[in-house]
C-alpha positions in Angstrom: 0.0 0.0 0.0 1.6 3.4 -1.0 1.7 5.8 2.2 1.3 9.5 1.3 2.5 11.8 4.2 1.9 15.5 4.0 3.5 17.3 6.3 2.0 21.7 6.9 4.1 24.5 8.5 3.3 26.8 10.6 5.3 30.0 9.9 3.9 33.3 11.8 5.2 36.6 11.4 3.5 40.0 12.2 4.4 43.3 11.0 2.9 46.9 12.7 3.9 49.8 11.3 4.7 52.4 13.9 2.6 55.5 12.2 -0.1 57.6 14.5 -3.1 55.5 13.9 -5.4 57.8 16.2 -9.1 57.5 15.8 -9.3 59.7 12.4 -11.5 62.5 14.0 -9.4 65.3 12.8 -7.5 66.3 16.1 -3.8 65.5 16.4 -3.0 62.0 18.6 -0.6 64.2 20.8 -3.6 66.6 21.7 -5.6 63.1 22.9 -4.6 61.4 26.0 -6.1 58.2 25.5 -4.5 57.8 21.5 -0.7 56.7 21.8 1.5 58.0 19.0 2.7 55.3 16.7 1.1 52.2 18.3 -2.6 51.7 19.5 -6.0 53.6 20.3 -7.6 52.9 23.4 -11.1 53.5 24.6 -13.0 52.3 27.6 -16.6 52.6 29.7 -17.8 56.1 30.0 -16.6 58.0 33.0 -13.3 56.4 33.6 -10.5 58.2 33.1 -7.1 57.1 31.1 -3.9 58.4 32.5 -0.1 57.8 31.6 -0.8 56.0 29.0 2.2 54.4 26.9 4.0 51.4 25.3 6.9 49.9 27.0 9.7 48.5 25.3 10.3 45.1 25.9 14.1 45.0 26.3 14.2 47.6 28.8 11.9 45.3 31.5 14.5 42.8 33.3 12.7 39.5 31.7 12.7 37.6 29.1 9.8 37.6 26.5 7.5 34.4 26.8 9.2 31.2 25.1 8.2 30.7 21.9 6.2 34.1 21.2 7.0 37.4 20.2 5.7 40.8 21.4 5.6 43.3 18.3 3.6 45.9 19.3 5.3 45.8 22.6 3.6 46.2 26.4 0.7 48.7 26.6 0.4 50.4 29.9 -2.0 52.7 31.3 -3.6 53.5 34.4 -7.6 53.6 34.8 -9.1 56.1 37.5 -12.8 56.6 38.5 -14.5 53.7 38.7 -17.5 53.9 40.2 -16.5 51.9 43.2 -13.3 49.9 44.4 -13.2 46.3 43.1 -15.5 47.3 40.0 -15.3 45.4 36.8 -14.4 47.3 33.4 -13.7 47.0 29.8 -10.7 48.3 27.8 -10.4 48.1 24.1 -7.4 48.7 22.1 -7.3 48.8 18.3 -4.8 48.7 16.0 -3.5 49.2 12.3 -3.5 45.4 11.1 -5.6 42.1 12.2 -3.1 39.8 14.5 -2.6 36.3 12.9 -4.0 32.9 14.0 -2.3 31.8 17.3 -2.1 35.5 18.7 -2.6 35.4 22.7 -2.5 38.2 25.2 0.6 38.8 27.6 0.7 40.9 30.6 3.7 41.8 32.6 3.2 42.4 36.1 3.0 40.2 39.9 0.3 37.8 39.5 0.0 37.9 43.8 0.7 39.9 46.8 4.9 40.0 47.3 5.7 38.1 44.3 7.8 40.0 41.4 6.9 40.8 38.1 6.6 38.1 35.3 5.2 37.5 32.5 1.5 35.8 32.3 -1.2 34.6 29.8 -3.4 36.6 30.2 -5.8 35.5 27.1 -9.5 35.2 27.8 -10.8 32.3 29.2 -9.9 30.8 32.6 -9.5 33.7 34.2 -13.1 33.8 35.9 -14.6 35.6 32.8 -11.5 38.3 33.2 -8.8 38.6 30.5 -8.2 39.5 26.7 -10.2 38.7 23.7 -8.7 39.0 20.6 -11.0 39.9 18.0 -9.3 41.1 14.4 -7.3 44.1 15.6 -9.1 44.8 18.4 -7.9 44.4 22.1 -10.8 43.8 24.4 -9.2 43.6 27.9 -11.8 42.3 30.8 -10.2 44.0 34.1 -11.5 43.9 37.8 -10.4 46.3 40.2 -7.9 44.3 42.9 -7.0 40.9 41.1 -3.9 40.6 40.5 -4.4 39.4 37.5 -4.7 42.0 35.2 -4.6 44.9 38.3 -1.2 45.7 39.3 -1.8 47.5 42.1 -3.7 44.4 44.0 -5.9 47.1 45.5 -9.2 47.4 45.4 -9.1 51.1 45.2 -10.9 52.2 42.2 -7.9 52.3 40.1 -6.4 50.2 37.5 -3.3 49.6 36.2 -2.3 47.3 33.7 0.8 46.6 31.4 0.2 44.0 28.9 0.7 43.2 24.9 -0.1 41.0 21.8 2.2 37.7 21.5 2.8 36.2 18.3 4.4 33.0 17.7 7.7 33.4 17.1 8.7 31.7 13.4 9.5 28.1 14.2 10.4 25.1 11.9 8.3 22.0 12.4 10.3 19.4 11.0 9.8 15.5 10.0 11.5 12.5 9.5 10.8 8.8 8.9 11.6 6.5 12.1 10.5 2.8 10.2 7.8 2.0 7.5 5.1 2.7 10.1 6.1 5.8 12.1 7.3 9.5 11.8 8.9 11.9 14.1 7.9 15.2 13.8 10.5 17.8 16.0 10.5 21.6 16.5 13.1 23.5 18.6 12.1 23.4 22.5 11.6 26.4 24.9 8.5 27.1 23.1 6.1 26.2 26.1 3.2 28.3 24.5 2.8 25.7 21.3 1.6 22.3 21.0 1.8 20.3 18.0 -1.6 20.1 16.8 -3.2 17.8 13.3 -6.3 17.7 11.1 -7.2 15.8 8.2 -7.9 18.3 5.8 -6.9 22.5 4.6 -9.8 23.6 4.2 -11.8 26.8 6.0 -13.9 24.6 7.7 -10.8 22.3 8.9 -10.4 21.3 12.7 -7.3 21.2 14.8 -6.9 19.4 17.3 -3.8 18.9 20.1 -2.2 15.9 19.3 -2.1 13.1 21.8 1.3 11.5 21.2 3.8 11.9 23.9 6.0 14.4 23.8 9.5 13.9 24.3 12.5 16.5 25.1 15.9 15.6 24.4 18.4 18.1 24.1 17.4 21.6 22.5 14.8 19.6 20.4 11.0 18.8 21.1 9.8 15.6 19.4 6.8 13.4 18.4 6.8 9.7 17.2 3.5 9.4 15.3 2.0 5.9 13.4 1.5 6.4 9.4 -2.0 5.8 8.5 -3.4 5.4 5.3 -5.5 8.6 5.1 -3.6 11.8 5.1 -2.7 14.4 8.4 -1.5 17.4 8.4 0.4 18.9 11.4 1.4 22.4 12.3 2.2 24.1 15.8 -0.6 25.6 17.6 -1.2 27.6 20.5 -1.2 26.6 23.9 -5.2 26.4 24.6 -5.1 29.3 27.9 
């Protein structure tokens, strides 16, 4: 029986370009507190009040990026005053130029508990107790509550908000393959890339499903690998998110 094997690779890159996107009403960015020059526009509930708003370079923060992800846009901070009453829930939307690719999460930088230092989190919506990022196109919608520390930095409920926090990418990655006997492949991708899983569906299509694959997963060296059976019907494999 002739085998076919088809192998599909998952190469994401992102590019921003770093003009004033403002909110094309006519007034100049720097004359609008809540639209930062050369990166994003940010709205949020009526009332509230955006102050020192601004995007942080990555390099300059004393941590590495997340494995396997990177942050083009870099971290967008601001701080959020007025809610209506300490430990209140509120929306934050952040749009930019271009859509974010397939496999885009959410990032924020900051202590996820009382006394612990700053890292970086997922932060991506969805098991998070309905707080966290949605990524819709290139839109930003950021779920906050006042006081948890994730997604608060200040750990306070004190009617104030503040938040540092960016897109992730996934970082351009070779999936590789290679035949192990006449009934098995291993598939291997370079390891430190926590936020990906190697994922397979039958078919490219629109309406295609992937789903994580269940082999084991085995680290040896600098190298993440994958001993899969041939079967008779075709797979396809690519590197997918980490479900959050």
């Amino acid at each position: 029986m002739k085998v076919r094997l088809l192998i599909f690779f998952l190469l994401v890159s992102l590019s921003i370009q770093a003009a004033p996107i403002g909110n094309e009403d006519g007034i100049a960015d720097r004359l609008q507190p809540h639209a930062l020059p050369s990166q994003v526009m940010i709205t949020t509930d009526p009332g509230l009040c955006l102050v020192n708003a601004g995007v942080i370079d990555p390099s300059s923060l004393n941590a590495a990026p997340p494995a396997g992800f990177s942050l083009p846009v870099g971290l967008v901070h601001f701080r959020l005053e007025g809610l209506p009453t300490p430990g209140a829930s509120v929306t934050v939307t952040q749009v930019f130029r271009a859509d974010f690719p397939a496999g885009t999460v959410y990032y924020n930088y900051g202590s996820p508990g009382p006394g612990l230092p700053p890292v970086y989190y997922n932060f991506t919506y969805g098991g998070h107790g309905g707080l966290g990022a949605e990524i819709v196109g290139n839109k930003i919608i950021l779920h906050l509550k006042d006081g948890c520390a994730l997604g608060d930095d200040d750990d306070t409920e004190n009617a104030v908000i503040s938040n540092s926090g960016g897109p992730a990418v996934p970082a351009q990655i070779s999936l590789s393959i290679s035949r192990v006997s006449s009934g098995q492949v291993r598939l291997f991708w370079p390891s430190g890339n926590e936020g990906l899983v190697l994922q397979t569906t039958d078919r490219l299509d629109p309406a295609a499903t992937w789903a994580d694959d269940t082999n084991p997963v085995v680290t040896n060296g600098g190298f993440k690998s994958v001993t899969a059976p041939l079967a008779d019907a075709q797979r396809f494999y690519r590197l997918g998110p980490l479900t959050p």
